[in-house]
C-alpha distance (Angstrom), angle and dihedral (degrees) to the residues before:
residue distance angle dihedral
X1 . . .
X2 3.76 . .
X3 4.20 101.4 .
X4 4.66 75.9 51.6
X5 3.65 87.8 54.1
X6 3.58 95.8 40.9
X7 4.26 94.2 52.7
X8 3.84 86.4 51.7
X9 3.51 100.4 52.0
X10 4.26 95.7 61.9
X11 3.88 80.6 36.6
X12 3.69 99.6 62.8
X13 3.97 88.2 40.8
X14 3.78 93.1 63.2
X15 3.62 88.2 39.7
X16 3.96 89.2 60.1
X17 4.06 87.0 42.6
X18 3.78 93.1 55.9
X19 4.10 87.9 47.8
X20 3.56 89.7 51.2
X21 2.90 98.9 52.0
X22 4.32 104.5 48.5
X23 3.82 79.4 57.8
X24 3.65 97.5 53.3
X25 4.02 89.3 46.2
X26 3.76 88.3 48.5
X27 3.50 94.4 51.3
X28 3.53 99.9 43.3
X29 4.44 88.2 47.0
X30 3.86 89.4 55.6
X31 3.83 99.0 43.5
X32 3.88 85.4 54.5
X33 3.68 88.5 53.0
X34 3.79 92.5 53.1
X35 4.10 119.8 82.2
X36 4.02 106.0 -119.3
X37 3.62 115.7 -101.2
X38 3.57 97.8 -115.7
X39 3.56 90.1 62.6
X40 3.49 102.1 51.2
X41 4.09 78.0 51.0
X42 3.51 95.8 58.3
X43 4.03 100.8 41.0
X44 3.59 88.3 50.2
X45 3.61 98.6 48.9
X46 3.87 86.2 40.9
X47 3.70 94.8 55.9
X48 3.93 101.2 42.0
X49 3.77 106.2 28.2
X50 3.19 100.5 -119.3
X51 4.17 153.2 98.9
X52 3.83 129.1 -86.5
X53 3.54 125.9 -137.9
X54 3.30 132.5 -177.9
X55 4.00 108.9 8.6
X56 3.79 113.6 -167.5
X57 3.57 133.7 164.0
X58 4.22 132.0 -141.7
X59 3.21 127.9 156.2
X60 3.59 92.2 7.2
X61 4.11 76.9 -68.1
X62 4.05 114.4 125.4
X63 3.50 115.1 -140.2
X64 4.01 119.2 -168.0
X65 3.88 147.2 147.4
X66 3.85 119.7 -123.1
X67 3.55 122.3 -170.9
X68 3.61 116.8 -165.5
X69 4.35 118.8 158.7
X70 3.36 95.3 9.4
X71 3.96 94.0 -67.3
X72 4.59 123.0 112.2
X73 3.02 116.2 -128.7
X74 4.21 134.5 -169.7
X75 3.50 112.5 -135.7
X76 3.99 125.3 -175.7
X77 3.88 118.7 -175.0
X78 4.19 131.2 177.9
X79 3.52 105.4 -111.8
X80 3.84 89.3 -147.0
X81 3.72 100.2 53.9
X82 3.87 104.7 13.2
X83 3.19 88.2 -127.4
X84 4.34 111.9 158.2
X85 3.85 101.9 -118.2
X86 3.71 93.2 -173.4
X87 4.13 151.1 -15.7
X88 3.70 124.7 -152.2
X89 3.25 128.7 178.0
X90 3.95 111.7 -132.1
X91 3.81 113.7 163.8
X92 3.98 110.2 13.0
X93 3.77 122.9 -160.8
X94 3.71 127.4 -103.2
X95 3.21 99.6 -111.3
X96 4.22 91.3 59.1
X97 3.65 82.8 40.1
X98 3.68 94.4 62.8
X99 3.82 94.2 35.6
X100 3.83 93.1 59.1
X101 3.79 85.8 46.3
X102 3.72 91.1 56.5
X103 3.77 95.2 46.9
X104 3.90 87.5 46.4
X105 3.83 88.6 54.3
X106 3.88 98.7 41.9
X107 3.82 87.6 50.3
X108 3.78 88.5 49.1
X109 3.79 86.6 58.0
X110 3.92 94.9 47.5
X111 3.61 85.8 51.9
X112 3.57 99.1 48.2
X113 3.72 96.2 40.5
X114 4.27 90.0 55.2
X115 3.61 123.9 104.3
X116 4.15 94.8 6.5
X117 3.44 113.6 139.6
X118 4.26 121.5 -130.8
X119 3.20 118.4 -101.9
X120 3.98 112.2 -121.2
X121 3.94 111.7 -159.6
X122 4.04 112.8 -124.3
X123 3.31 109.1 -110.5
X124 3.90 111.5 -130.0
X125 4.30 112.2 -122.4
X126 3.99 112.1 -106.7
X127 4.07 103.4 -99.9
X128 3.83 108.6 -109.3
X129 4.19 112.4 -125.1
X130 3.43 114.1 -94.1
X131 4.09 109.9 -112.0
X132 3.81 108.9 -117.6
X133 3.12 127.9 -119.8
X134 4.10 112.7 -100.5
X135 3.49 123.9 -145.9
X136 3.75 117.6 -121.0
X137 3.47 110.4 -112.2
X138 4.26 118.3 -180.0
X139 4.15 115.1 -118.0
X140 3.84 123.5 -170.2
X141 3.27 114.2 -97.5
X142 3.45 111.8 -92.3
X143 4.10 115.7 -124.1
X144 4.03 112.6 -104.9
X145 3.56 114.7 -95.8
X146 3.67 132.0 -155.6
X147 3.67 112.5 -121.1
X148 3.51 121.0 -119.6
X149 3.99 113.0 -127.1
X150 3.79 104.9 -110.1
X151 4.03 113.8 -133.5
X152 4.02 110.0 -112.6
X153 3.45 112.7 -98.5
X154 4.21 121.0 -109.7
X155 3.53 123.1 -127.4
X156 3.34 118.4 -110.4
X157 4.10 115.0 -122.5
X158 4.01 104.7 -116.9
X159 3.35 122.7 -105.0
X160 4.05 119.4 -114.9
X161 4.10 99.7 -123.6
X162 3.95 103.2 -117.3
X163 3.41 112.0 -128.3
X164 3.94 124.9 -100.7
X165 3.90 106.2 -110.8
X166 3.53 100.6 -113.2
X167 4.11 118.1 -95.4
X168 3.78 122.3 -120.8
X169 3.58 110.5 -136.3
X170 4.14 111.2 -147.8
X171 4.04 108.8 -114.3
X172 3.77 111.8 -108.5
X173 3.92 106.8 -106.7
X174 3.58 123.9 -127.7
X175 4.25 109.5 -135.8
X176 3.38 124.8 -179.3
X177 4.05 105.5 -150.7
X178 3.84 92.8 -131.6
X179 3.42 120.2 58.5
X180 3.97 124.6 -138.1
X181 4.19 89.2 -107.9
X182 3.92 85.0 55.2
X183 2.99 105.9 57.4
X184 3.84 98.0 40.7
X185 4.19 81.1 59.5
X186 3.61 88.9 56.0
X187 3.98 95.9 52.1
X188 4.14 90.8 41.6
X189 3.63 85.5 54.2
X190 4.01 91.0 67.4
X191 3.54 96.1 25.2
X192 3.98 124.9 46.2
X193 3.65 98.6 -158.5
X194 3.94 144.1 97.0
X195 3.70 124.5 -64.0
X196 3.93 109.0 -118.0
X197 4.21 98.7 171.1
X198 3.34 151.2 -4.2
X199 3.61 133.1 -156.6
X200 3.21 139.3 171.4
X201 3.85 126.0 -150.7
X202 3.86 122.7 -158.1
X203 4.35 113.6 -134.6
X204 4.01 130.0 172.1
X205 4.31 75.4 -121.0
X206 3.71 91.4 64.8
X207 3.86 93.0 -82.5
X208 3.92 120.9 -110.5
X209 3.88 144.2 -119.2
X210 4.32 127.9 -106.4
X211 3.96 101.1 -155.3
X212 4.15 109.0 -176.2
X213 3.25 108.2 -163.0
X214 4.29 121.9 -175.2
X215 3.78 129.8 -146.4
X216 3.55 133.1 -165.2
X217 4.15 103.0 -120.7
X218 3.85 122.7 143.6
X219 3.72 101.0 -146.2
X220 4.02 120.6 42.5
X221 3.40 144.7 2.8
X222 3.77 108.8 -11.2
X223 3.95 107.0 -177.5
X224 4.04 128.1 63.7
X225 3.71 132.2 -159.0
X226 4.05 112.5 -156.7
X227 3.72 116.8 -170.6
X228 3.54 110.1 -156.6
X229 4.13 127.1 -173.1
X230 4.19 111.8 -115.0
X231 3.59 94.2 -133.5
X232 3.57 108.1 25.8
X233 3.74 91.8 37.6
X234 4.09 85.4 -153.1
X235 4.08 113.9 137.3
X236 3.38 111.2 -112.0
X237 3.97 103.4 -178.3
X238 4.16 135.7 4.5
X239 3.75 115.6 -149.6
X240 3.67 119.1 -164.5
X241 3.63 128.3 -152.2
X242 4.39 143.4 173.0
């Protein structure tokens, strides 16, 4: 029983050896598949103009913050191709705050000012000459004269009413509270680049506008899709593409 227990015990340490040392492989294989951090830094910062905070990696996913204009932004890149996953806006500046607040409030105007009709002033009646007053004058008496009988009057035949020609009503019009030109400001705002397409896609919430916009980079995705809300104007997604 003793020489038994003395074979397993070196057994079970190269056991644990060979364990150890599949893990460390594996772990050394996958970090070489995975783009170093401080390159992902740099190429982001590069491409957006901006500062990166908080650079983690999961998954071989990298999950940051960059701040560029005052506005936060969420940013999630493959560690294996540096590819930008996603960008979402999470706390914007004030200055895009109060932008989108003006654009809300102009469109609210355009909106309200549609389809109201001009108001014509009444024009008053001309005022009829008062009669003058006529001085009384006395006239003979005229002799008495013996009326003549008057012939009874024939009724008229009644007119048919004519019809009213019939009234065409103005069709409603459908107006989307941001125009095309606005919301293409709001995207170049986050994104310095050229303006690929614009489309605009009808909601019961007022509907909302996909702006791609391309930029001239040499490494990684070089094409953006911002979604932005028609009456809010606020972005509510970024889709990146090669």
């Amino acid at each position: 029983m003793k020489k038994s227990r003395k074979f397993l015990l070196p057994f079970s340490l190269v056991l644990l050896l060979v364990v150890a040392g599949m893990l460390y492989m594996k772990s050394i294989v996958s970090h070489a598949d995975t783009i170093p951090s401080d390159s992902i830094k740099n190429q982001l910062e590069t491409m957006y103009n901006g500062e990166v905070n908080n650079l983690l990696l999961h998954d071989n996913i990298y999950g940051a913050t960059l701040t560029r204009e005052g506005s936060v932004y969420a940013v999630r890149v493959d560690g294996a191709t540096g590819k930008v996953l996603s960008m979402i806006l999470k706390e914007p500046s004030t200055e895009l705050v109060s932008k989108q607040k003006e654009a809300a409030e102009k469109a609210k105007k355009d909106e309200s000012s549609v389809g109201k009709p001009e108001e014509v002033p009444a024009q008053s009646a001309p005022e009829k000459p008062k009669p003058q007053p006529e001085t009384p004058t006395e006239a003979p008496k005229p002799a008495p004269v013996q009326p003549k009988p008057q012939p009874k009057p024939q009724p008229k035949p009644q007119e048919k009413p004519q019809p009213k020609p019939p009234v065409n009503k103005p069709a409603p019009q459908t107006t989307v509270l941001l125009t095309e030109q606005q919301a293409i400001q709001i995207a170049l705002r986050q994104l310095n680049g050229e303006v690929d397409d614009v489309d605009f896609v009808k909601t019961s919430e007022g509907g909302y506008y996909l702006v791609e916009i391309e930029i001239d980079v040499d490494d990684g995705p070089d094409e953006a899709t911002y979604q932005i809300h028609a009456i809010s104007g606020k972005i509510m997604s970024v889709t990146w593409d090669d």
